[in-house]
N, C-alpha and C positions, 0 to 999 in steps of 0.2 A: 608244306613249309614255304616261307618266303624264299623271294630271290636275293634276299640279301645271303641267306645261309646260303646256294651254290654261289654267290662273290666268294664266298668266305673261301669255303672251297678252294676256286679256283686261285684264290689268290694266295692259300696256301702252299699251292701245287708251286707257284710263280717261284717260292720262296726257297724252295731246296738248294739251291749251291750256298745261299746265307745258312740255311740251318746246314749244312754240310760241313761249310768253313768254321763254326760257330761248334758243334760235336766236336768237332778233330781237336780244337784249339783247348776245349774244357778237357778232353780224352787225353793230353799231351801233359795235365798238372793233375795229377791223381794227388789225396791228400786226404790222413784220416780224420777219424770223425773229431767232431771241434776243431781239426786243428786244419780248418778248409781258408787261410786265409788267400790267398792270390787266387783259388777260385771264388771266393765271397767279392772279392775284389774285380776279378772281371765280369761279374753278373752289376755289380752294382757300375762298372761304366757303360754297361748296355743301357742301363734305364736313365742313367743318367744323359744318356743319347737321344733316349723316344721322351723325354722330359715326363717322366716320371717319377714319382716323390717314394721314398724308402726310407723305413726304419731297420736298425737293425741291432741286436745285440749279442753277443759274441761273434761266430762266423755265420749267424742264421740271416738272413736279409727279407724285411716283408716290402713288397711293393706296391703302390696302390694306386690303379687305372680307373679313374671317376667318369664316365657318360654325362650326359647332356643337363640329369637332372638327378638329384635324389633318388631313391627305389632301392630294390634289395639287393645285397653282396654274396659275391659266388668267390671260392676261394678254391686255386689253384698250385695243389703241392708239387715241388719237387725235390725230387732228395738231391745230397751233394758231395755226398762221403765216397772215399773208393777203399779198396782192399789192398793188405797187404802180402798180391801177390806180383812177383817177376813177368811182366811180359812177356811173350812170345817175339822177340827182336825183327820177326819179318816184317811186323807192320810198317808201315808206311808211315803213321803217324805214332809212334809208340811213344807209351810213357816217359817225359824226361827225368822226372822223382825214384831214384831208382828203388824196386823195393815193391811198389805200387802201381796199382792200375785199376782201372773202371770196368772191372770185372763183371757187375752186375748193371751196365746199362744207366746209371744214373748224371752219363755224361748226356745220354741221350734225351732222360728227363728234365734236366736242363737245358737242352735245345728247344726242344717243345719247349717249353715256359715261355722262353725267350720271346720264340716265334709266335706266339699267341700274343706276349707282349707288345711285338712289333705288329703286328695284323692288326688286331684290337684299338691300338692307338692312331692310327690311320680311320677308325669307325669312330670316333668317341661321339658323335652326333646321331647317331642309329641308335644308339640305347641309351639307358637309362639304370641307374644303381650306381656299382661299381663291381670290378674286379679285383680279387687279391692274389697277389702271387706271393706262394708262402716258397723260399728257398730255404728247406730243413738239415741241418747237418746232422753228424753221427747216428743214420738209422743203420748201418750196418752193427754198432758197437751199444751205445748204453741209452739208443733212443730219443734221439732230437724232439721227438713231437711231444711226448709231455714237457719238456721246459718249456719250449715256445708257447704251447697252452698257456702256460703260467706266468709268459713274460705278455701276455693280452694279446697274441694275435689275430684272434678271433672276435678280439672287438674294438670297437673305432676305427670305422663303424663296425658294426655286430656284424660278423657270418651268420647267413642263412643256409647255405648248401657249401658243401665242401666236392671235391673231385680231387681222384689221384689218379697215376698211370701205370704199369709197369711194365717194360719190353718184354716179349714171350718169345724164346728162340724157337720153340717146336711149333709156332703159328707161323704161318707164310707173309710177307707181306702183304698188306692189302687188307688183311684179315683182323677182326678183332674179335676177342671174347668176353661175356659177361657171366656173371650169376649174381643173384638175389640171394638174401640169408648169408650167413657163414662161409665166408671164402678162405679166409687167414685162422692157423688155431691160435689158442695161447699158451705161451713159455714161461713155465717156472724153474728155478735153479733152484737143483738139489746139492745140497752139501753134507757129509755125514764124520764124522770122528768114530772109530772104533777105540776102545781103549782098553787095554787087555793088563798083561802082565808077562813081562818077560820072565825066561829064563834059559837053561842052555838047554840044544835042540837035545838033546841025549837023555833029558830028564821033563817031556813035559808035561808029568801032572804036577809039576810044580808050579806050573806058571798057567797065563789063560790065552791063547795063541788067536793073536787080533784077528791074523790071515786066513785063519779057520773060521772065525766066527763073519769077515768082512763075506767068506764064500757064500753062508746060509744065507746073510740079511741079500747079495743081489740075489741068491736063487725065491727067497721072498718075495722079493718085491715083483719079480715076473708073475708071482700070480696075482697082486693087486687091479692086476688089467684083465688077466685071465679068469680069473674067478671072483670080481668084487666091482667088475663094471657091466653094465648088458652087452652081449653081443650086438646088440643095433648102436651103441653107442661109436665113438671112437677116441680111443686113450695112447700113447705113448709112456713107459717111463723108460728112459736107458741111462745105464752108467754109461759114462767115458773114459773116467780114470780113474786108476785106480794105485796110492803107493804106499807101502810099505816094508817092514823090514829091514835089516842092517847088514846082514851075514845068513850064510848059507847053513851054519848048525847055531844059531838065534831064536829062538822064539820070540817073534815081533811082538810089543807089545803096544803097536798102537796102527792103524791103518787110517787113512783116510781116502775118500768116494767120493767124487764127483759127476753128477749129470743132469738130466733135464727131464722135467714133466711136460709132454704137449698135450690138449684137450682141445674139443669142438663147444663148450656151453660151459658158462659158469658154475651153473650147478655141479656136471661132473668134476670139473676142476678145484673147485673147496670139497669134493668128496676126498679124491686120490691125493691131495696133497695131503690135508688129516690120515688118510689111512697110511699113508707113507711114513707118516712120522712114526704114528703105533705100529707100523710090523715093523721096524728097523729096531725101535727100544725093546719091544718082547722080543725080539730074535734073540738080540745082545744078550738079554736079561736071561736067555734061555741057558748061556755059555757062562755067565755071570761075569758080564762083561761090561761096561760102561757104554753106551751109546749118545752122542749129542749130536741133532741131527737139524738141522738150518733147510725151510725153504725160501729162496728170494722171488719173490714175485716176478716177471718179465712182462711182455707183452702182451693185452689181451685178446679174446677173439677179436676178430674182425668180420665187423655183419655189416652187408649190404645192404642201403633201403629200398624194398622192394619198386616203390617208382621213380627214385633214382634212379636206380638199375635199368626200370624201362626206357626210362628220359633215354640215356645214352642209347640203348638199345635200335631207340626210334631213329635216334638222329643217325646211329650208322648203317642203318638199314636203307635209308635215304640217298645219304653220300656214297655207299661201299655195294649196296647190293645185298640182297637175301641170302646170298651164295657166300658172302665173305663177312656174316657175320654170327659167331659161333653161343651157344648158352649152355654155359659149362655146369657139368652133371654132379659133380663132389668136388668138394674142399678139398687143400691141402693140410698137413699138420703142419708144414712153413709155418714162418712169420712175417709179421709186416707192421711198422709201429703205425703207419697210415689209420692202425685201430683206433688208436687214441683220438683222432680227428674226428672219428665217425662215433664216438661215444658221446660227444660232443654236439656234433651238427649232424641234420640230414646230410648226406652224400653215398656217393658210391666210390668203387675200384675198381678198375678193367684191364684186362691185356692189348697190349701193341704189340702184333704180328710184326717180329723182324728179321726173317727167317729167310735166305735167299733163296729166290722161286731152283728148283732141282738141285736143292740140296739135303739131301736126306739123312746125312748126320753132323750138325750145327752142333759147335763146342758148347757144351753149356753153361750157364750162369755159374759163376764163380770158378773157372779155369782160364790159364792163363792164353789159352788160345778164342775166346771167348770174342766175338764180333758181331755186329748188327750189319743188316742190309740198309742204307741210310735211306732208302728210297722210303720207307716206314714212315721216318720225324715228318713231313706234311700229312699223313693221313691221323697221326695222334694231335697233329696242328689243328685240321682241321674238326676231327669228331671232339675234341675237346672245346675250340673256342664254341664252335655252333651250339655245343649240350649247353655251356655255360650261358649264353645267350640266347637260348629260348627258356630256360630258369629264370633270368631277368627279366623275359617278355610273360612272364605268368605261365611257363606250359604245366607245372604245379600246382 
């Protein structure tokens, strides 16, 4: 690799107290999904600083960093959305939105951006293309990354490779991980109506008891994975919720189920979702019962390209070392809308180790005690500007 990629590096390295000050200050305005404006608002004075040009509509902001000359566009996500959970008040810098917080790291994937933004615009004579930084909102909630698709991010000019990030609290810092293939499942929303017939609890073959019949369709549906998918495959379905009922001598006559389908491949996934529908309606039908049963599609897999994958691979095997760079064995059944990007364009998705070195139980992603070691944002600075710009200089 060139000596520009270790500049890059080091000059990432140079940049931690900005990307520190720059975490903290995004970490401090948590705000849900769409409704990200004061942090839309301080992404777009940063670029407005490195004189940077941005579109944006709603709270999504694209920015776009053009080199010396025409060439191909590498597109850089990051999410901007936070959770609605209560902080933990000892931080130092904690939530001022009360209510919310950046539970999952994505204050941190907006430091990277940043920082790649400002490194990069200091190089724009070393390369050639451009850069996009996509800042995505509501991927914790109803999924930023298809509207943006839709509102043309990914073209003028056209994305060729896409890249996303996401901080790993069980990786140390330093540390990065990849996989090829299937890393993220995909989410479908189950919805179900039972609808019976009341009557009073004293008397009920008069009536047809929702709650009796809501029991058979979940004990059904647990065998849709058990016995109507292969055991090599991997399926989730679970109820979450479930309500019914008025009174305790009632015969409900109506229940309603809520939950979710996760799958690894398309295939299985229009398998179990169709089978889902059919055992909940004959289950019902068995009690003689009404069944109306709704799936919403969600998020899809999420496949990695396999020499995307390597791309980054190389580059942090370079920067970080053989020893601190990890190639993850299975998928998760998570999600991550970052799919929808990758349905799209060649790219990949990787873990940022940000785990404090002899800390062996890290709060995890989505609790309210939940923290990165910042010393991480320069090394996701770093393997992300350099993947992106040797993508530019043709390493594909």
């Amino acid at each position: 690799m060139s000596d520009l990629f270790d500049t890059i590096f080091s000059e990432a390295r140079s940049l931690e107290g900005w990307l520190v000050d720059t975490r903290r200050a995004l970490h401090r305005i948590p705000e849900p999904g769409n409704e990200e404006h004061e942090t839309s608002r301080t992404i777009r004075v940063e670029l407005d600083g490195l004189h940077i040009p941005y579109t944006q509509a709603g709270t999504a902001v694209v920015g776009l960093l053009e080199g010396k000359k025409p060439g191909r566009c590498v597109a850089l996500r990051a999410d901007m959305d936070a959770l609605p959970i209560e902080e933990s008040p000892e931080c130092p810098y904690a939530s001022l939105h009360r209510g919310y917080m950046h539970a999952c790291g994505h204050d941190a994937h907006m430091a990277v951006a940043l920082g790649i933004a400002r490194l990069l615009s200091t190089h724009r004579q070393d390369f050639a293309g451009a850069v996009k930084f996509l800042f995505q909102p509501a991927e914790e909630t109803t999924g930023g990354a298809g509207p943006m698709i839709e509102a043309g991010c990914l073209e003028n000019p056209h994305v060729d490779f896409v890249l996303g990030l996401h901080v790993a609290p069980d990786l140390p810092t330093g540390h990065i991980e990849v996989k090829s293939g299937p890393l993220y499942g995909a989410s479908d929303n189950l919805d179900i109506v039972i609808q019976g017939k009341s009557s009073h609890g004293a008397y009920p073959e008069q009536g047809i008891d929702a709650i009796v019949v809501a029991a058979a369709v979940i004990q059904a549906l647990q065998t849709v994975v058990s016995r109507s998918v292969s055991a090599l495959d991997s399926a989730v379905i679970t109820i979450g919720k479930i309500q019914g009922g008025t009174r305790n001598n009632i015969i409900a006559d109506k229940v309603t189920l809520t939950g979710t389908i996760r799958t690894l491949s398309e295939e299985v996934r229009h398998f179990i979702c169709s089978k889902a529908v059919e055992v909940c309606t004959r289950t019902a039908a068995a009690f003689d019962a009404a069944c109306e049963v709704r799936v919403s599609p969600s998020y899809p897999v999420l496949v990695n390209d396999e020499r995307a994958t390597g791309l980054v691979m190389d580059t942090a095997l370079h920067l970080l070392g053989e020893s601190n760079v990890h190639l993850r064995q299975k998928p998760t059944l998570g999600v991550e809308d970052f799919a929808y990007f990758l349905k799209e364009r060649q790219g990949t998705f990787w873990h940022l180790g940000c785990r404090k070195q002899g800390n062996k139980s890290p709060s995890p992603l989505h609790s309210p005690d939940f923290d990165i070691d910042e010393a991480c944002l320069p090394v996701g600075v770093a393997v992300q500007a350099v993947s992106a710009l040797r993508y530019l200089q043709g390493a594909l």
